[in-house]
C-alpha positions in Angstrom: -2.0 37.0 95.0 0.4 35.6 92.3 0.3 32.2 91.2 2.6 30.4 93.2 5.1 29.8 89.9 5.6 33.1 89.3 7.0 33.3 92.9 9.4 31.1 92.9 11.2 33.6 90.3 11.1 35.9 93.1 10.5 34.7 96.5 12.0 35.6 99.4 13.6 32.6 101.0 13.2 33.7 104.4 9.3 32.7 104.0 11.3 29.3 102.7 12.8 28.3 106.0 12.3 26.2 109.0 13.3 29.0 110.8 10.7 31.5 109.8 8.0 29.2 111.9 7.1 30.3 115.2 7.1 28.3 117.8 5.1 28.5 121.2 6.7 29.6 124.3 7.1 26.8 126.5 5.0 28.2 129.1 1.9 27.9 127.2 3.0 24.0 126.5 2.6 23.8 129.7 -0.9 24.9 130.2 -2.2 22.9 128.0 -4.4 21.2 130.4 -5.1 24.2 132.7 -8.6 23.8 134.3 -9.3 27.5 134.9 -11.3 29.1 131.9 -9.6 32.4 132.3 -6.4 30.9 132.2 -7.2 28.6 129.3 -8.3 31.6 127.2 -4.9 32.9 127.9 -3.2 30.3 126.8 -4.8 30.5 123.4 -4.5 33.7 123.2 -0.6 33.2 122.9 -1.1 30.0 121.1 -3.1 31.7 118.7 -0.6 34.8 118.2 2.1 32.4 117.2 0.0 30.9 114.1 -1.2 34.6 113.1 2.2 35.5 112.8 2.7 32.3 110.0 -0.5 33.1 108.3 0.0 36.8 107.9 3.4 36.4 106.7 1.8 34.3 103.8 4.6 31.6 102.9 5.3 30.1 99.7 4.2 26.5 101.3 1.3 27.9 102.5 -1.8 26.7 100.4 -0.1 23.5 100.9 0.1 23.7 104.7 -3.7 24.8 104.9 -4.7 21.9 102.7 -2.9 19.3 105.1 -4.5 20.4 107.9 -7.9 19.6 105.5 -7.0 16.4 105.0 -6.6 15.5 109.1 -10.1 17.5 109.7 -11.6 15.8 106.6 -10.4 11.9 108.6 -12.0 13.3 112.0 -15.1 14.2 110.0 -15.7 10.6 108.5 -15.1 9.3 112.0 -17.9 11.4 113.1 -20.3 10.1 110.9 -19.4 7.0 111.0 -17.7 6.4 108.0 -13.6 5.0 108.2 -11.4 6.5 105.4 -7.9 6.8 106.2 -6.1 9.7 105.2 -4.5 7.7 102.1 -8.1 6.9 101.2 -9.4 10.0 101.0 -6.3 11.4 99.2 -7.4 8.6 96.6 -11.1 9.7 96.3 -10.2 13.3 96.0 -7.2 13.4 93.5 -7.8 10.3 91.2 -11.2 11.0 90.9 -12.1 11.9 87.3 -13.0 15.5 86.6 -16.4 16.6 87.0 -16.9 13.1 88.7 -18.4 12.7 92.4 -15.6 11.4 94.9 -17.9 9.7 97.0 -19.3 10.6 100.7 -15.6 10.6 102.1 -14.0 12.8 99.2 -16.9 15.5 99.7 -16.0 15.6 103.3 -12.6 16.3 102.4 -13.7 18.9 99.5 -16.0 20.5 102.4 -12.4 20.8 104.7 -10.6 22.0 101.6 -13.2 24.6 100.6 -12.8 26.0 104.2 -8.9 26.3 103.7 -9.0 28.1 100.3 -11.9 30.3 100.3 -12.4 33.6 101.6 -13.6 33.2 105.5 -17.2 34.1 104.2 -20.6 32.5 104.6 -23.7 32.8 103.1 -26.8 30.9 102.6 -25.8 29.4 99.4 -22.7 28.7 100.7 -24.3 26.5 104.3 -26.5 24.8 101.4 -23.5 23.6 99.2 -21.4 22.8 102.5 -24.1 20.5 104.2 -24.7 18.9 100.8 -21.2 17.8 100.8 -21.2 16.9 104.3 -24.2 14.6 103.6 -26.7 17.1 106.0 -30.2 17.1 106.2 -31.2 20.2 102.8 -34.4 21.2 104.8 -32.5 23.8 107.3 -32.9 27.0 107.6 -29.9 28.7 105.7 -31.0 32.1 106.4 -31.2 31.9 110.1 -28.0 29.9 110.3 -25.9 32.5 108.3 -26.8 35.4 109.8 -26.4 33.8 113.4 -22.9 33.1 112.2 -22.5 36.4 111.1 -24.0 37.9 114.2 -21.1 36.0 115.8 -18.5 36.6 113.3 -19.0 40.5 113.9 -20.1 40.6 118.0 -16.3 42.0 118.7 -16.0 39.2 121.1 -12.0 37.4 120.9 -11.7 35.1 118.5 -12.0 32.0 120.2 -15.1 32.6 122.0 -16.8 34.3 118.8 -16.1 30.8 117.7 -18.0 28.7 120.0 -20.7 31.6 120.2 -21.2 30.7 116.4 -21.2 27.1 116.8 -23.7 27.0 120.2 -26.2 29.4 118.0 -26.2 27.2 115.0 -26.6 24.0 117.4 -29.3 25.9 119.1 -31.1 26.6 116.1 -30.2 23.5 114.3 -29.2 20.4 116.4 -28.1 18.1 113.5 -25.8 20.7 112.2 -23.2 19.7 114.5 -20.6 18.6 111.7 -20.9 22.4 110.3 -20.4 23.6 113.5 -16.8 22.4 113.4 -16.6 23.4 110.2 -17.6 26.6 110.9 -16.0 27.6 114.3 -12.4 27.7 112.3 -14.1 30.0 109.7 -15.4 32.6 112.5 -12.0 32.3 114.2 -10.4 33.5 111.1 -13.0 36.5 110.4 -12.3 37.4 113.7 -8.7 37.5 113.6 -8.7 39.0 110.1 -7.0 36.2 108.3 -7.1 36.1 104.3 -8.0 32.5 104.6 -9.3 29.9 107.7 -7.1 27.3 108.8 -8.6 24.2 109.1 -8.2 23.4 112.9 -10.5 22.2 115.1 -12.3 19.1 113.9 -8.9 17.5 113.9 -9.1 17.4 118.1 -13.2 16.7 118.1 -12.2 13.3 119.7 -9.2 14.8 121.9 -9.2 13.9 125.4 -9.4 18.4 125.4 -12.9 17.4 124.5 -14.4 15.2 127.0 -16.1 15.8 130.1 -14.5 15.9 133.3 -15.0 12.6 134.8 -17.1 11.1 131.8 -14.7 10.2 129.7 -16.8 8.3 127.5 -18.8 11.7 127.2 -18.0 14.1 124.0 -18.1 17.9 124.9 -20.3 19.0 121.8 -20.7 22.6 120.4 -23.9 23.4 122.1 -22.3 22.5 125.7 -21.7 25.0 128.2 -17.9 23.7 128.6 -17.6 24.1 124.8 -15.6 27.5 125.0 -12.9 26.6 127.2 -12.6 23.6 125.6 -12.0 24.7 122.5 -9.7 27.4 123.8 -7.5 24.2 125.1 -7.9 22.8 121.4 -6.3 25.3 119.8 -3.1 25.7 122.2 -2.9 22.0 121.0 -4.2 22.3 117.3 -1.6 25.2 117.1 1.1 23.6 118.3 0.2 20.5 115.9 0.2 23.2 112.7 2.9 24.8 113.5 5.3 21.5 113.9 3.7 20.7 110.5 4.7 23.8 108.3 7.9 23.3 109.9 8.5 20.0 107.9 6.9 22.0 105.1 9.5 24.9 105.3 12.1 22.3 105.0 10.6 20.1 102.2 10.4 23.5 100.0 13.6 24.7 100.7 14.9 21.1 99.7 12.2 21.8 96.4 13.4 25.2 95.9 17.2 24.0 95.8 16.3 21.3 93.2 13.9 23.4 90.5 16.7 24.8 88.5 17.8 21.3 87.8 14.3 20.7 86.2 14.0 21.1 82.2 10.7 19.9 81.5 8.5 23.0 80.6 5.5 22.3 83.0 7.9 22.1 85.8 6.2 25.9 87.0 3.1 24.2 86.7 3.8 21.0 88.5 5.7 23.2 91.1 2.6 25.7 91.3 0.1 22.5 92.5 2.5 21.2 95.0 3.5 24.1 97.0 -0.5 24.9 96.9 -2.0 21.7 97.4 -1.5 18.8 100.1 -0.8 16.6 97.0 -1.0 15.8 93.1 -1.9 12.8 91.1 1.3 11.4 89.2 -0.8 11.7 86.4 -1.0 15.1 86.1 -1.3 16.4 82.5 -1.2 20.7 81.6 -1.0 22.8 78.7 2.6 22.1 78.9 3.2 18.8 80.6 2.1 15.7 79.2 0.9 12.5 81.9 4.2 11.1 80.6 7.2 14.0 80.6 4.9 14.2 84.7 6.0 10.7 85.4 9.3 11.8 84.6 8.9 14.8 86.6 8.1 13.4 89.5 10.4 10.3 89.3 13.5 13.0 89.2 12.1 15.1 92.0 11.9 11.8 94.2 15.4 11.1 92.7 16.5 14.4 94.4 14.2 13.5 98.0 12.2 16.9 96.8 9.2 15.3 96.8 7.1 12.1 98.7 5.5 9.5 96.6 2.1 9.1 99.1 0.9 6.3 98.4 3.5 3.3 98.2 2.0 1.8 95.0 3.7 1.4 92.1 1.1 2.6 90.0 -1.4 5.1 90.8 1.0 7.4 92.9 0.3 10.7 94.4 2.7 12.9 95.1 3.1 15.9 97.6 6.0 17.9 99.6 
């Protein structure tokens, strides 16, 4: 694929708009909370066929839109193992953390979310030993077995959303404390299955949805290795969908406000800055390239806030992070 700053010399600006986002019928709104597995399955079926027509048509916002989606998983994941980063706080560990420096327990959660929504939907065994590393798993499991029950998953020709939860109830059964990989790696086997280029980071953001809890135990957390796993998930994603697709809508509009504003820009790195923030959830005010110093950035980013192309994240007046 082209780097993102060669395309906006020749982008097509349907791929821009708000309009080019699906949206779901409003009958499968509706069955959001359906009770029957059949019909749950054929709710996300539709749900599902909405999003693959976004991420086939590949829009400019794209890497961006993946990588917000990260950033929500990556907050559900230091909830579930008990640490509390906000969103803000683990856009702090990730993009003012030095290069080649360790963000801390929360920032590798987040790297593990973002890893899953840049990389190719592959697994291997090096690749389950890097991802639990960063997830802060036990390094004694058994990578082999786990990868190739994934992959006996990824390839059993099963629909997508139940090749997902097979995936996740064979790791659990062969692995009980994988269960953070296992939401990690049900979006990954949904997007094998479905063909995509890329995962999009889904599931882990509804882990503690009401969709998730038992019927009549409320207190009780539907995990990947239970039986009502499936159909839960397949309720998930109707709502996770619906939740992604709201989101690239503010996106489309964000870069068509961006897109209106570049040829105002001067500064040489402008490409560049453009490049990181229609690929990436955010970038550090402080951003320095070949061709933009930290200083003509500052300046950068100041106009583009001038022109309400760009959010400063954070609020402070020092430190900022930017992002559509």
């Amino acid at each position: 694929m082209k780097p993102l700053a060669d395309s906006l010399r020749n982008f097509d600006p349907v791929l821009a708009m708000p309009e080019a986002v699906p949206r779901l019928p409003g009958w499968v709104s509706a069955r959001r909370d359906v009770a029957d597995p059949c019909a749950a399955a054929f709710a996300a079926g539709a749900a599902l066929h909405a999003l693959d027509s976004l991420v086939r048509a590949e829009p400019i916002w794209a890497g961006a839109w993946r990588q917000r989606l990260a950033l929500e998983c990556a907050e559900r994941a230091c909830r579930m193992t008990g640490r509390t980063e906000t969103q803000a706080a683990l856009r702090d560990a990730w993009y003012l953390c030095p290069r080649g420096s360790d963000p801390g327990p929360g920032g590798n959660l987040f790297g593990a979310w973002r890893r899953l929504a840049a990389q190719r939907p592959h697994v291997d065994t090096e690749a389950l030993a890097g991802l639990a590393e960063l997830m802060g798993l036990p390094g004694d499991m058994d990578w082999q077995a786990l990868a190739s029950a994934v992959e006996q998953a990824a390839t059993s020709g099963l629909p997508a959303p139940t090749a997902a939860a097979s995936a996740a109830g064979r790791v659990m059964a062969l692995e009980p404390r994988a269960e953070l990989l296992c939401w990690w790696l049900v979006d990954l086997v949904l997007a094998r299955s479905l063909g995509w280029q890329h995962a999009v980071p889904l599931a882990m953001a509804l882990a503690f949805d009401p969709v998730f809890r038992a019927e009549g135990e409320r207190s009780k957390r539907i995990r990947p290795a239970d039986p009502a796993f499936e159909q839960a998930l397949c309720r998930a994603y109707v709502e996770a969908t619906a939740s992604a697709l709201r989101e690239a809508g503010v996106l489309a509009r964000r870069t068509a406000r961006l897109l209106e504003v570049a040829p105002k820009l001067r500064a040489k790195g402008a490409p560049d800055a453009l490049d990181l923030l229609l690929g990436d959830d955010a970038v550090a005010g402080t951003l320095a390239t070949r061709k933009l110093s930290r200083f003509a950035s500052r300046r950068l980013f100041a106009r583009l806030e001038q022109f309400e192309a760009v959010r400063e994240l954070t609020g402070r007046p020092g430190f900022r992070i930017y992002g559509l």
